[in-house]
C-alpha positions as CSV (number, residue, x, y, z in Angstrom):
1,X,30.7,71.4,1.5
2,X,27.8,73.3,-0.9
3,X,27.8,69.9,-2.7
4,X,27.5,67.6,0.4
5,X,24.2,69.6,1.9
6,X,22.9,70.0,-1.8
7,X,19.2,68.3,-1.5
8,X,18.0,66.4,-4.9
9,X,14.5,67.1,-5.9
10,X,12.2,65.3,-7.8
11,X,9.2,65.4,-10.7
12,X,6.0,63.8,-8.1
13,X,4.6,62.2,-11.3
14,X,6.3,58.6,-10.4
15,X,4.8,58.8,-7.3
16,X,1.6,59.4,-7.8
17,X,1.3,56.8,-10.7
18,X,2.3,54.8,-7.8
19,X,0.2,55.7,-5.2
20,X,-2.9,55.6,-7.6
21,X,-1.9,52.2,-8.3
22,X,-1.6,50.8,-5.0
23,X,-5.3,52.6,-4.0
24,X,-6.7,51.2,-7.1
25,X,-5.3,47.8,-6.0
26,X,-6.3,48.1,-2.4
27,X,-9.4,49.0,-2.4
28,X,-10.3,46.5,-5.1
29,X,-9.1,43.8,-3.3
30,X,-11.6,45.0,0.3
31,X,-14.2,43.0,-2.0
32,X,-12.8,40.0,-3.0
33,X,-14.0,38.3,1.2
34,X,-17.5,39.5,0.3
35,X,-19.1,36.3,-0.7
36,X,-22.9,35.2,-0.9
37,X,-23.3,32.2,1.7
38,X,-23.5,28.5,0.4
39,X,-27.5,27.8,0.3
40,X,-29.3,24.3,0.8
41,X,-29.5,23.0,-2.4
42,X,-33.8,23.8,-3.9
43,X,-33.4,26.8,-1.6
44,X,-36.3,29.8,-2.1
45,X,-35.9,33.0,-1.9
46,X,-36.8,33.4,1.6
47,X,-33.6,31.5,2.5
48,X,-31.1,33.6,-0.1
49,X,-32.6,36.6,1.3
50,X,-31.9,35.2,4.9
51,X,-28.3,35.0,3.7
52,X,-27.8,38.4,2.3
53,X,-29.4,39.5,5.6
54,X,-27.1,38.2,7.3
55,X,-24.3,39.6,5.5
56,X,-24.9,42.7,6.7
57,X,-22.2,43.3,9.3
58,X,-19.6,42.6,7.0
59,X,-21.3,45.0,3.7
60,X,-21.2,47.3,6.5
61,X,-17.4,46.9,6.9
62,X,-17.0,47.2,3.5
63,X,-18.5,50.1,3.1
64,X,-17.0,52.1,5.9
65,X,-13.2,50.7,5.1
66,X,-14.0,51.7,1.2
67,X,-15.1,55.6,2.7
68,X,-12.2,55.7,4.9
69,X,-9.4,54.9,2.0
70,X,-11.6,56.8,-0.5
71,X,-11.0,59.7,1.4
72,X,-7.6,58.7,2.0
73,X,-7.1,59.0,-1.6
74,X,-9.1,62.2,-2.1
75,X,-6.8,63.8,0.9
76,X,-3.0,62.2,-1.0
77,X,-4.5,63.2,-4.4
78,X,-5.6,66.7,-3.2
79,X,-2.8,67.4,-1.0
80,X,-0.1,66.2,-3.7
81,X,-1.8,68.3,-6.5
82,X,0.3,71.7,-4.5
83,X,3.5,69.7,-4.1
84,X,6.0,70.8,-6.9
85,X,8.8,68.8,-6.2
86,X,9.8,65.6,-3.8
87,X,12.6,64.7,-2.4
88,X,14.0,61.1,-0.8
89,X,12.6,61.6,2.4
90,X,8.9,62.2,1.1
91,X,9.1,59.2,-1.4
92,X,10.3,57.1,1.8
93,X,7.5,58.5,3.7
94,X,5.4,58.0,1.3
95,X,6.2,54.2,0.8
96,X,6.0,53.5,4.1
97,X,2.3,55.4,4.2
98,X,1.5,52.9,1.4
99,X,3.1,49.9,2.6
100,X,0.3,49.8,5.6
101,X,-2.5,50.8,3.2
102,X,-1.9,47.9,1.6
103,X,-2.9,46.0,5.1
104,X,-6.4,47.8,5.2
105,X,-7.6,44.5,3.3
106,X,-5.9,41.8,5.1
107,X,-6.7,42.8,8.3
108,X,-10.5,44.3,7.1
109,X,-10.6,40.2,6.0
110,X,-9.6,39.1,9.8
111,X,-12.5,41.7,11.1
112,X,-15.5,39.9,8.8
113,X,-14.1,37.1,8.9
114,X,-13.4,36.6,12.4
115,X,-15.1,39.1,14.4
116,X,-14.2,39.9,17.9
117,X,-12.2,42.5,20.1
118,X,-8.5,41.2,19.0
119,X,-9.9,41.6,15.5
120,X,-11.4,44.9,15.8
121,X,-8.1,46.3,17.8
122,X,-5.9,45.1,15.0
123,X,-8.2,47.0,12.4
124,X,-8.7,49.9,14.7
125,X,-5.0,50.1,14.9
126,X,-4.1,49.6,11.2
127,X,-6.4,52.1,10.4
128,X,-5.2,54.8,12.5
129,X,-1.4,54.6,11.9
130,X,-2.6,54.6,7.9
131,X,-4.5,58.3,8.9
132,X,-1.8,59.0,11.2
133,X,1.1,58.9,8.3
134,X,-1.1,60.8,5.7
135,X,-0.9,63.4,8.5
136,X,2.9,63.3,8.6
137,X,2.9,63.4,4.7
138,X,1.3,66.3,4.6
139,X,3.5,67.9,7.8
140,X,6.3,67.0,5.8
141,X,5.7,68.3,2.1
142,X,3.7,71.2,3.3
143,X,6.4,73.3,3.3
144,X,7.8,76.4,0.9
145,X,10.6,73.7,-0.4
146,X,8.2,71.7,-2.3
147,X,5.1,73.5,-2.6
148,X,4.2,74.7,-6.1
149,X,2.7,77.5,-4.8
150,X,4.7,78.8,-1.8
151,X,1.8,81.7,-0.7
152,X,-0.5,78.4,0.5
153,X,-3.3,79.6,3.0
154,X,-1.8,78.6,6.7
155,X,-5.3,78.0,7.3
156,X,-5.7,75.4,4.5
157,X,-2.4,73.7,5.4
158,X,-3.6,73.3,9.2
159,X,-7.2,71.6,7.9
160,X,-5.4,69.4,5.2
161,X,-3.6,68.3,8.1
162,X,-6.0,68.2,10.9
163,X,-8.1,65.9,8.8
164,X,-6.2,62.5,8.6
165,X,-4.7,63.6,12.6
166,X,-8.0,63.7,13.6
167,X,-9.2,60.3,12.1
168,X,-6.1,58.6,12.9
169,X,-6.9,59.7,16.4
170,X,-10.4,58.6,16.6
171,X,-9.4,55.1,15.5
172,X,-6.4,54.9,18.0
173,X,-9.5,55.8,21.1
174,X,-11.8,53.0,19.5
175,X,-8.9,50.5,19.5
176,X,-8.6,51.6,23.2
177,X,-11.6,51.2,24.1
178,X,-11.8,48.0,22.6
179,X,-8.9,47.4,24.6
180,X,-10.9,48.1,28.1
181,X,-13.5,46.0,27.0
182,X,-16.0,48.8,26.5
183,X,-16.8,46.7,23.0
184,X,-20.3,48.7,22.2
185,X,-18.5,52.3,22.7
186,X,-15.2,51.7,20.7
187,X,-17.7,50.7,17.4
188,X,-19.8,53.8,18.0
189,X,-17.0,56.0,18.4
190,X,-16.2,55.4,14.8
191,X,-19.3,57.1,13.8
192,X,-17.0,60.6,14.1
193,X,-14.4,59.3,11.4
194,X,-16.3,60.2,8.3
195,X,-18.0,63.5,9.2
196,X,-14.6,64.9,10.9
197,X,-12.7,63.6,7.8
198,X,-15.3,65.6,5.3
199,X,-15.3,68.6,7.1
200,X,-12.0,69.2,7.7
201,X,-11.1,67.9,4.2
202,X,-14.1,70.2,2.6
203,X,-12.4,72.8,4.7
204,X,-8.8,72.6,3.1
205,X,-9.9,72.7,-0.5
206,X,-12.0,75.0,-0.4
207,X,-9.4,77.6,1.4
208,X,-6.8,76.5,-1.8
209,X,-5.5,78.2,-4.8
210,X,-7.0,75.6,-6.9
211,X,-7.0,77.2,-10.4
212,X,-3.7,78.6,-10.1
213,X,-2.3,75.7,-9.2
214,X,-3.5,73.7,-12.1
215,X,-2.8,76.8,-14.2
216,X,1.1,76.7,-13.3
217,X,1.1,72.4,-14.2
218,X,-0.2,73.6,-17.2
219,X,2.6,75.8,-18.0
């Protein structure tokens, strides 16, 4: 009976080699739809400046989905740097975390590409459940079982989590909003993502055993 409830733990090195992968790939790939607009052939500058102009929408895109999953790395990297061990059920987790990452570019492509409110939804929507399953990812290995350092501050734990909960939220109310046609308020509302994401985020690390967790890796 001992044998059939023993739990087999893991090394997280795999998966983070992983993970760092797949956010190297992803957000690599949020560039590849940024392209400069065909031009009129003998063209001045006035026009290509025109065109770049009118690219801004989409730069700003960019540069808001790169923010949001490069704090969605800082938040896995930092979060996974006081996990000792893993076991199945946090590399499933895990993978199926990463498995919708890697839809931040295809539908990111539909929102510049297309435009709209079906378009923004399915982003706002995406977006969220990406935030939403960091949050369960850190529910999940935040516990004396697979921390390296089982005295972790409760207070760091419920920031660290709070943090993608909170974003995931705020993209789930700007999809619904979208939703009830209230277009201009769902895009504003997204202004809250970021700061609530560094704050919260700033929060949890600074409330962690940092060196001593490095320290014991060393070891």
């Amino acid at each position: 009976m001992a044998a059939g409830t023993t739990r087999e733990f893991f090394a997280p090195l795999r998966l983070l080699a992983f993970s760092d992968g797949v956010f190297g790939v992803v957000i690599t790939l949020l560039v590849i739809d940024l392209r400069f607009p065909a031009t009129e052939t003998g063209a001045g500058d006035p026009a290509r400046v025109s065109a770049l102009l009118g690219m801004a929408p989409n730069l700003l895109i960019f540069v808001f989905t790169f923010l949001v999953v490069g704090m969605s790395w800082l938040g896995h990297h930092r979060k996974f740097s006081y996990v000792g061990k893993i076991d199945n059920g946090l590399l499933w987790l895990n993978l199926l975390y990463l498995m919708t990452l890697c839809l931040v570019p295809f539908v990111t492509s539909i929102l510049t590409g297309h435009g709209g409110r079906v378009a923004f939804i399915l982003y706002a929507v995406l977006m969220g459940l990406v935030s939403l399953l960091s949050g369960a990812l850190s529910v999940y290995a935040f516990r004396p079982a697979f921390l390296a350092d089982p005295d972790m501050a409760p207070g760091s734990r419920r920031d660290m989590t709070l943090s993608p909960l909170l974003t995931g939220g705020a993209f789930l109310v700007a999809a619904g909003l979208a939703f009830a046609n209230w277009n201009k308020l769902s895009h504003w509302s997204l202004l809250v993502i970021v700061p609530v994401a560094i704050l919260f985020g700033s929060r949890g690390h600074a409330g962690l055993p940092v060196a001593s967790g490095v320290k014991r890796r060393e070891d």
